[in-house]
C-alpha positions in Angstrom: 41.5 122.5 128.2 42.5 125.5 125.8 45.1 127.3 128.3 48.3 125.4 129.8 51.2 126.8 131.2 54.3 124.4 132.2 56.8 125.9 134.9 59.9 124.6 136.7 61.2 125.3 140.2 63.9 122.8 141.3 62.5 119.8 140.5 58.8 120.3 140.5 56.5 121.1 137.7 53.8 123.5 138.1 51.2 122.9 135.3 48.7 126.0 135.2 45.5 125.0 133.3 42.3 126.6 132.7 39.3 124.1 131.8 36.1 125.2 130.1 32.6 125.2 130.2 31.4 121.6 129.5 34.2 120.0 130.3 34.4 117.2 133.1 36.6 117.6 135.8 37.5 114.8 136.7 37.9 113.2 133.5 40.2 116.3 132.5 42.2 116.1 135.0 43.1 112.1 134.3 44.0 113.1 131.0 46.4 115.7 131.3 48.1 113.8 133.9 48.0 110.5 131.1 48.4 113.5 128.3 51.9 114.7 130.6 52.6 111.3 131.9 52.5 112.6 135.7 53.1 109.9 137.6 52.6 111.2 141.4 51.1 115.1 141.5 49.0 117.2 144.0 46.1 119.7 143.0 48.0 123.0 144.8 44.4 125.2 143.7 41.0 124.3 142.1 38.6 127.2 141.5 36.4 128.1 138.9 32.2 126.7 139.0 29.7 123.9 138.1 27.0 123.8 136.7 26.1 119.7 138.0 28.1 117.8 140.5 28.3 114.1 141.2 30.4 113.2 144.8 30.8 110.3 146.9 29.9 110.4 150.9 32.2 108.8 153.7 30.3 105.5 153.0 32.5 105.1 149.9 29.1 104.0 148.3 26.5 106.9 147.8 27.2 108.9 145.0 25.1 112.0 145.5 24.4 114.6 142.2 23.8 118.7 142.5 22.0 119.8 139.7 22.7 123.6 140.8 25.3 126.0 139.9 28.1 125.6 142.9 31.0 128.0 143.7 34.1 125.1 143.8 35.7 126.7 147.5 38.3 123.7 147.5 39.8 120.9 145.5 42.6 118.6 146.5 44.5 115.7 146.8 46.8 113.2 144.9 46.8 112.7 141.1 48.8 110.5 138.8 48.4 108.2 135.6 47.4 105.3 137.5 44.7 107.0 139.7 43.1 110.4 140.7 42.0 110.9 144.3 40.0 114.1 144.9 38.0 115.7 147.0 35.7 118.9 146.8 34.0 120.9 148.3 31.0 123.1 147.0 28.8 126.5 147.4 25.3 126.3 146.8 23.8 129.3 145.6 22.0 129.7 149.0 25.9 129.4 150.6 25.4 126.0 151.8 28.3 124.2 151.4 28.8 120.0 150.5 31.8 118.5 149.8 32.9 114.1 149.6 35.0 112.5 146.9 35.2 113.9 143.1 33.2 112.4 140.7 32.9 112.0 137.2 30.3 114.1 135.7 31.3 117.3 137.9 30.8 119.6 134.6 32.5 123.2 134.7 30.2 126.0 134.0 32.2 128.9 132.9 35.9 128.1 134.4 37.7 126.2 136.6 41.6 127.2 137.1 44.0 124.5 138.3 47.6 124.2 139.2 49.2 121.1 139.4 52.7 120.5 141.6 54.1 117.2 139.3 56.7 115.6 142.0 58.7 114.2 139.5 60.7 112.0 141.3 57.5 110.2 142.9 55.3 108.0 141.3 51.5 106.6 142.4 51.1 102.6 142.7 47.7 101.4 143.6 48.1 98.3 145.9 45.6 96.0 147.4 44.9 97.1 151.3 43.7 93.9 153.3 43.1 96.2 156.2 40.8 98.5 154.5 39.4 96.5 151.8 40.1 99.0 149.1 42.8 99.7 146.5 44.8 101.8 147.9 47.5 104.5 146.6 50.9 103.9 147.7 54.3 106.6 147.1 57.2 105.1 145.2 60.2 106.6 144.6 
């Protein structure tokens, strides 16, 4: 993560990063928000390529890995320094698309631009959800 670019609008935080072949995305992405101390965010873009994925299906159990160069077409949801949740979705080469829960071990290939809305008066909890089994993010002001 070479390039970084900080901007402020009101009270949210734009942080405009470029990662770089080799790099994991996932495992980036926790550490700027650790390195910046974001404590509730949202990924506003993700684009760029891989050159191996590993994502998660709806079973919350399968992790599934694409050993193939993949277009990244979308990336969102909620990152903080207690817990990243992301999902992605990919383009094969032959235009297919797949796309389940981010990974570690999604490499970039030659680029992957993100920008990064910090909510600074939010922050990310992760509570126990009897319902649905899981740790669970909840929003704290």
């Amino acid at each position: 993560m070479k390039s970084e670019i900080i901007s402020v609008c009101g009270n949210t935080k734009y942080h405009c990063v470029r990662l770089h072949r080799g790099e994991d995305l996932l495992e980036s992405i926790e550490i700027l928000c650790k390195k910046k101390n974001i404590g509730a965010g949202t990924i506003l873009s993700g684009v760029g390529c891989i050159s191996k994925g590993r994502i998660r299906d709806a079973s919350g159990v399968t992790i599934r890995e694409i050993n193939e160069d993949c277009e990244i077409v979308s990336l969102n949801g909620t990152v903080s320094t207690n817990r990243c949740h992301l999902h992605i979705a990919l383009s094969k080469e032959d235009l297919s698309a797949i796309g389940g829960h981010l990974c570690s071990g999604c490499i970039v290939n030659t680029t992957c631009e993100l920008i990064i809305a910090e909510l600074p008066e939010l922050y990310i909890d992760v509570e126990d959800d009897s319902e649905t089994g899981y740790d669970e993010l909840i929003f704290r002001k």
